[in-house]
PAVEXVEX-381697 format. One record per residue (C-alpha): residue number from 1; x, y negated, z. Coordinates in steps of 0.02 Angstrom, whole numbers. Example, Ala and Ser with C-alpha at 12.3 -4.5 7.8 and 13.67 -1.06 7.14 Angstrom:
residues 2
NODE seq     c1     c2     c3
NODE   1    615    225    390
NODE   2    684     53    357
***
This chain:
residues 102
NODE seq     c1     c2     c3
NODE   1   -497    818   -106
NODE   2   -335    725    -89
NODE   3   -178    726    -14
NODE   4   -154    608    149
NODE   5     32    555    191
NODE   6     95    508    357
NODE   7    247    350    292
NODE   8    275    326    468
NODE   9    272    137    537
NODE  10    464     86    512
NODE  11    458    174    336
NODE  12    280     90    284
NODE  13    361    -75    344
NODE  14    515    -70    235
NODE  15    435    -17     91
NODE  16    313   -150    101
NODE  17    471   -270    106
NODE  18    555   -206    -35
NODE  19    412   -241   -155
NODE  20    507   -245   -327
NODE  21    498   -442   -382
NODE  22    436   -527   -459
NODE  23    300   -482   -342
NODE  24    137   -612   -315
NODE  25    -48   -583   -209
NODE  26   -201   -597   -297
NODE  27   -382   -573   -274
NODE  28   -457   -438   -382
NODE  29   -556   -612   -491
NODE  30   -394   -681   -498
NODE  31   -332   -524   -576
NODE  32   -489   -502   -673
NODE  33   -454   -687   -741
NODE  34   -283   -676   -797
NODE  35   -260   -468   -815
NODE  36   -134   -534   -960
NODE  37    -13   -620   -833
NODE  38    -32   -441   -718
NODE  39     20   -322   -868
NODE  40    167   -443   -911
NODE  41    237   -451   -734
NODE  42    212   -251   -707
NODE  43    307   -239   -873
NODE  44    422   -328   -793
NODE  45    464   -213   -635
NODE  46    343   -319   -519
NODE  47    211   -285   -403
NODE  48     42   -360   -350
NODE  49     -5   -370   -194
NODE  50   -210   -353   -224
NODE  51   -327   -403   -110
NODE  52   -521   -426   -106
NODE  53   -605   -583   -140
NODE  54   -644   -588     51
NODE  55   -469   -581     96
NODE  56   -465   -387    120
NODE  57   -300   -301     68
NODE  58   -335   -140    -50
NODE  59   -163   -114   -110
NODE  60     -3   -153   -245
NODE  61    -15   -137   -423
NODE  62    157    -46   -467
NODE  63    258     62   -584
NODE  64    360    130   -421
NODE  65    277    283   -345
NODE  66    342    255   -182
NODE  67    251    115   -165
NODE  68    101    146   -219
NODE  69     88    278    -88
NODE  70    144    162     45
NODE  71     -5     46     -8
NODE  72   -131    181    -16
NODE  73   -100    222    157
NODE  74    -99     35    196
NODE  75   -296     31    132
NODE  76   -339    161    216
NODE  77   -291     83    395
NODE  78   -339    -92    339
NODE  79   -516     -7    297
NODE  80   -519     75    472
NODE  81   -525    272    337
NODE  82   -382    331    472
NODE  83   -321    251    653
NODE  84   -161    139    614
NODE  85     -3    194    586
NODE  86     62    196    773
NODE  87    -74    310    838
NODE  88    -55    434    687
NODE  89    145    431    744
NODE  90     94    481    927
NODE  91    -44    595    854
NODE  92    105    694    775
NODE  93    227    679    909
NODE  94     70    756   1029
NODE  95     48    896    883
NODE  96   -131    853    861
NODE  97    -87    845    672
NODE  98     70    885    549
NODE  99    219    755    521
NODE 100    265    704    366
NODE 101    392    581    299
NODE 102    513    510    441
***
């Protein structure tokens, strides 16, 4: 089983902003196509925003950690796996489960 992290919505929201650049969106057959051009700009400190070919996010392709758990928690709202962001927040304000992060 793993590990979920509470990046509360402020946090999740600047980390998301400070995506190391050169940073670019793709569709997983865009990546597919040119996987060449994605290893060359992660080699290069970038990030990929990666998103379905039905327009779903899924999450960044990075070499920072920090990001890459800001994205997985990002998939797992955008799926509807947990309730967004805010609602966790009040969740853990209300006790009903442990904080993390600030």
């Amino acid at each position: 089983m793993g590990t979920l992290t509470l990046i509360r919505t402020r946090r999740y929201a600047r980390l998301m902003s400070e995506l190391p650049t050169p940073v670019r969106s793709m569709t997983l057959a865009e990546i597919q196509a040119d996987h060449e051009q994605v290893y060359n700009l992660l080699e290069q400190g970038g990030a990929v925003r990666v998103y379905t070919d039905e327009d779903h996010f899924l999450g960044v392709l990075t070499h920072d950690p920090a990001l890459r758990d800001a994205a997985d928690i990002g998939m797992l709202v955008q799926n509807g796996h947990i309730p967004p962001l805010d609602e966790l927040e009040r969740m853990a304000d209300r006790g009903e489960i442990p904080s993390f992060g600030s």
